[in-house]
C-alpha positions as CSV (number, residue, x, y, z in Angstrom):
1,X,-52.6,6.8,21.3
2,X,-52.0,9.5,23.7
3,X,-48.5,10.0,22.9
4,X,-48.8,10.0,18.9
5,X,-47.7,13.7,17.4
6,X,-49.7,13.5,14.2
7,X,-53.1,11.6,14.3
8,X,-53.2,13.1,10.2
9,X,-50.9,10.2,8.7
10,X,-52.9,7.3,10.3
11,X,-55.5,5.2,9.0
12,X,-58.5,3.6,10.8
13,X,-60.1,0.8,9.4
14,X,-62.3,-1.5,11.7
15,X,-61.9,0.1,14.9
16,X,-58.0,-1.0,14.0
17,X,-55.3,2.3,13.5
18,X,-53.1,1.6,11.3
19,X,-50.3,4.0,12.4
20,X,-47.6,5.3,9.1
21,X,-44.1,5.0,10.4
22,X,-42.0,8.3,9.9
23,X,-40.2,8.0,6.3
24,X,-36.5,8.2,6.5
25,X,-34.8,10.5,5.5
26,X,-31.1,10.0,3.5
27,X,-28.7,12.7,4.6
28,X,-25.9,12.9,2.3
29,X,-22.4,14.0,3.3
30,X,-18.8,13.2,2.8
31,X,-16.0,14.8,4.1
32,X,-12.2,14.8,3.4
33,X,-11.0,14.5,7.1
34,X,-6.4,14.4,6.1
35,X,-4.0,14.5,3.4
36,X,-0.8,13.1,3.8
37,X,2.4,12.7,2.3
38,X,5.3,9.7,2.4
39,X,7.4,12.9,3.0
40,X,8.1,16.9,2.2
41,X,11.1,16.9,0.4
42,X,12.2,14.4,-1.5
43,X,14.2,13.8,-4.5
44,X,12.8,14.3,-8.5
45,X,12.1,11.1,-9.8
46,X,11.0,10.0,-7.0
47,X,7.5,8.1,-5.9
48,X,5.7,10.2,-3.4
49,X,2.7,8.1,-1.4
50,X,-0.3,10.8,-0.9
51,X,-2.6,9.4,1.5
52,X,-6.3,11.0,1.4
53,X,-8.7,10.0,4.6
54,X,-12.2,10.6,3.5
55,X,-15.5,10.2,5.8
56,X,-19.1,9.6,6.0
57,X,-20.9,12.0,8.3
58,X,-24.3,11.7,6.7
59,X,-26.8,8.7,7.6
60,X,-26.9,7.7,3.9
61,X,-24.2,4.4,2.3
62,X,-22.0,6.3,-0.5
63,X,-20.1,5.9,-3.3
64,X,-18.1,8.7,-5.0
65,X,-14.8,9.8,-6.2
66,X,-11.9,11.3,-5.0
67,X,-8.9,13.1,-6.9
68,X,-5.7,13.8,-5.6
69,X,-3.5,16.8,-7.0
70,X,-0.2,18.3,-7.1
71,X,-0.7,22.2,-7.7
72,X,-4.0,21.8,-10.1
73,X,-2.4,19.1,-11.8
74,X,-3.9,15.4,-11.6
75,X,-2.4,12.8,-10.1
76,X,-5.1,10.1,-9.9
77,X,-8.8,9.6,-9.7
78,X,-10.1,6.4,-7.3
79,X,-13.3,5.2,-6.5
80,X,-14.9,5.0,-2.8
81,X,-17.5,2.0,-2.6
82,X,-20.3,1.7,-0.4
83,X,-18.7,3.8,2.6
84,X,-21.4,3.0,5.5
85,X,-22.3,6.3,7.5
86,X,-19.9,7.1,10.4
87,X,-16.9,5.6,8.6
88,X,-13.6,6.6,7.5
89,X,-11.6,4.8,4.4
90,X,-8.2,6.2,3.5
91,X,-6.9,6.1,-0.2
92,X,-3.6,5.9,-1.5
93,X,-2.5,7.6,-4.4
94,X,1.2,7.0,-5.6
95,X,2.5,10.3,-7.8
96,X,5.7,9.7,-9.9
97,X,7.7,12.8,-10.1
98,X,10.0,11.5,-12.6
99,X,9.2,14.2,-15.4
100,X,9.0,17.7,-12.4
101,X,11.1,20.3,-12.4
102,X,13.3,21.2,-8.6
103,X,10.6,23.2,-6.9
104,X,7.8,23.1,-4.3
105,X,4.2,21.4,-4.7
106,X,1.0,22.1,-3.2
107,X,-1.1,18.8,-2.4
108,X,-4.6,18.6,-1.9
109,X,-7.7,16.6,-2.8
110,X,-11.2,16.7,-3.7
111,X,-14.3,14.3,-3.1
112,X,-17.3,14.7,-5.0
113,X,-20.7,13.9,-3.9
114,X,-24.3,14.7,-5.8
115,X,-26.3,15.9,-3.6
116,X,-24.1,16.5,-0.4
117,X,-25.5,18.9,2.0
118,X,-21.9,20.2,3.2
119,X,-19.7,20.6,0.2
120,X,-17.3,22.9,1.9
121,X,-15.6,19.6,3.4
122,X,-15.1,18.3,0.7
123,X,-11.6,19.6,-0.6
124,X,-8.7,19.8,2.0
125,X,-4.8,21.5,0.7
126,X,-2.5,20.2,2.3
127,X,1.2,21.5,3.0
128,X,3.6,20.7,0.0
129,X,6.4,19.0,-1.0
130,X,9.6,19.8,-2.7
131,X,11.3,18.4,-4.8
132,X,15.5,18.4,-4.9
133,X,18.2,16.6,-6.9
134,X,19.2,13.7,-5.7
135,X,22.5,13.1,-3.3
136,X,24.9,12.1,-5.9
137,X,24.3,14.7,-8.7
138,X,25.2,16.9,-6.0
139,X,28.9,15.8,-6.7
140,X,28.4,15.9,-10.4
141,X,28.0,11.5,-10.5
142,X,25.3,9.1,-11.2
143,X,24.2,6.0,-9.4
144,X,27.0,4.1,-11.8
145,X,29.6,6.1,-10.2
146,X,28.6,5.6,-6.8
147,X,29.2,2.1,-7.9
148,X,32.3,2.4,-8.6
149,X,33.4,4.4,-6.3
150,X,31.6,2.0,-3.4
151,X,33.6,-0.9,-4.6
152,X,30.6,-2.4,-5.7
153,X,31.9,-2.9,-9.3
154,X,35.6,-3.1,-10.6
């Protein structure tokens, strides 16, 4: 063949040439691509929704884990299956803030990959959240109150 690069990987057998085909090779990489959160300030006890958009730049299907924190505390750990290459998959992770103290949170996430060739995507901070008391302890009453005060019960 006049066009073949590498005459070293092929076989003749017969006056027949038996040409290798290149071997494929994986490229592994995953990249966190957004974190996101239901809002910034919310009240304590609160659910906050933290969405995480992972991606796979590599060539290579994946699987791997991604964690989702508040500060350096956990909130959750899930599982990404079988992410084909050049896709996206967004998580959502749902933090209770029932037991946090009135104060600000940074949010970020981490994916972990063996063997990914660009780690340095693979943890994104995001902004932060803050946390506040809610509307009616303001004014010293609880949702019963409100209630009452409302009409809502006699």
């Amino acid at each position: 063949m006049l066009d073949e690069a590498d005459l070293s990987d092929n076989n003749i057998s017969d006056g027949a040439v038996d040409i290798v085909p290149e071997a494929t090779v994986h490229i592994h990489d995953i990249g966190i691509t957004g974190v996101s959160t239901s809002g910034s300030s919310v009240h304590f006890g609160e659910f906050v929704n933290v969405g995480v958009t992972v991606a796979n730049k590599g060539n290579a299907t994946e699987s791997f884990n991604v964690s989702a924190y508040y500060d350096l505390v956990l909130i959750a750990t899930l599982d990404v299956a079988n992410l084909l290459p050049s896709n996206n998959q967004t998580l959502n992770f749902s933090w209770d803030t029932t037991s946090l103290n009135k104060t600000t949170y940074q949010i970020s996430a981490v994916a972990l990959l063996t063997n990914d060739i660009d780690p340095s995507d693979n943890t994104f901070v995001d902004g932060t959240v803050t946390l506040d008391e809610p509307v009616s302890s303001y004014f010293g009453l609880d949702w019963f109150d409100g209630f009452l005060i409302a009409g809502i019960l006699p």
